[in-house]
N, C-alpha and C positions, 0 to 999 in steps of 0.2 A: 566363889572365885577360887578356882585351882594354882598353883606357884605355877604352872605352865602358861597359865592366863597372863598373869601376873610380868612373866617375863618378857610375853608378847608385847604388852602395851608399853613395857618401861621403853625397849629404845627406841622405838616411836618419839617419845617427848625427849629424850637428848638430842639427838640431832636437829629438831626442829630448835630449840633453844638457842644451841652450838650456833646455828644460822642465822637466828636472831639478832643473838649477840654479834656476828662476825657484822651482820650489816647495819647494824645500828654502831658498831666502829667505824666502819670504810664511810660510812654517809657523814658521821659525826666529824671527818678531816674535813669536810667542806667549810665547816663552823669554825675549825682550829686555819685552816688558810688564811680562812676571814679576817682574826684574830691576829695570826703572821702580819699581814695587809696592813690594817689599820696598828697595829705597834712598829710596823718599818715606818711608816708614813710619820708618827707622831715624833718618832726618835728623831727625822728630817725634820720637822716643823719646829722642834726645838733645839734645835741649831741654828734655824735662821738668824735669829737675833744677835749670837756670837759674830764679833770681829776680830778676837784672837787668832795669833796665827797658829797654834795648838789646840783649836779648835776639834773637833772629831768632825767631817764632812764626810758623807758617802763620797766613795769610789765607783766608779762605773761598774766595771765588772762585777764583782762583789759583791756590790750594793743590791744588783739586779739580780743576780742567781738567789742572794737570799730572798728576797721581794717577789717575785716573780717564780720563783722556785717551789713556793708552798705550793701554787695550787697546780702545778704539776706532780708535784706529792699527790696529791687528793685525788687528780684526776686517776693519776696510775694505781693507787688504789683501788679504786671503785672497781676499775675497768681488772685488775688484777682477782679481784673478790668473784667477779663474775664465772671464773676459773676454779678458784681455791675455796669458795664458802663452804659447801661439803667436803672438804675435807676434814678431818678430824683437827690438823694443826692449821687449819686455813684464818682463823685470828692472828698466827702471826704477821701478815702482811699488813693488815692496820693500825697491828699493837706498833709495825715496825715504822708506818708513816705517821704514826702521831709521835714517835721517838723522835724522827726527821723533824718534825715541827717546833719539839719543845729544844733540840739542840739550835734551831734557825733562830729560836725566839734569846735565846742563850747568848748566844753569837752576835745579835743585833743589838741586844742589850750589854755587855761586855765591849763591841766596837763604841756604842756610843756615850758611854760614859765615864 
């Protein structure tokens, strides 16, 4: 095997990797949504019980953009990945909606206690 061989074969396996990895992020926000979902919903469920009037209660608006908002994250990911996976910076887009997700989860957690 020649260094000319050699160089052939190398960026072959980056790129395929680079793209591995960008989609095994963009898929993996479907799981973080999820995740969004069921911690908005539990932060609600434990409120029920309170009768204080300093209670923490969702807000409508709010309440639903961060709830409802993950998996438009995930979705506009995926569908954004379809675009940008080959690109060499094309991870940032899923690096940038699992950021969205753990600031949502932040945010829902901080409102409700």
């Amino acid at each position: 095997m020649t260094a000319s061989n050699a160089t052939e074969t190398h960026p072959d396996h980056a790129p395929r990797a680079r793209l591995w990895i960008n989609w095994l992020l963009a898929l993996s926000t479907i799981l973080g949504a999820g995740i969004v979902q069921l911690f908005a919903m539990g932060a609600v469920m434990s409120t029920s019980a309170c009768s204080a009037p300093n209670c923490p209660k969702p807000t409508g608006f709010i309440y639903g953009l961060l709830t409802y908002g993950a998996p438009v994250v995930a979705v506009a990911a995926i569908v954004l990945s379809f675009f940008t996976a080959r690109l060499p910076r094309g991870w940032i887009v899923p690096a940038v909606a699992w950021l969205l997700l753990v600031i949502d989860v932040a945010i829902l957690a901080a409102a409700f206690s």
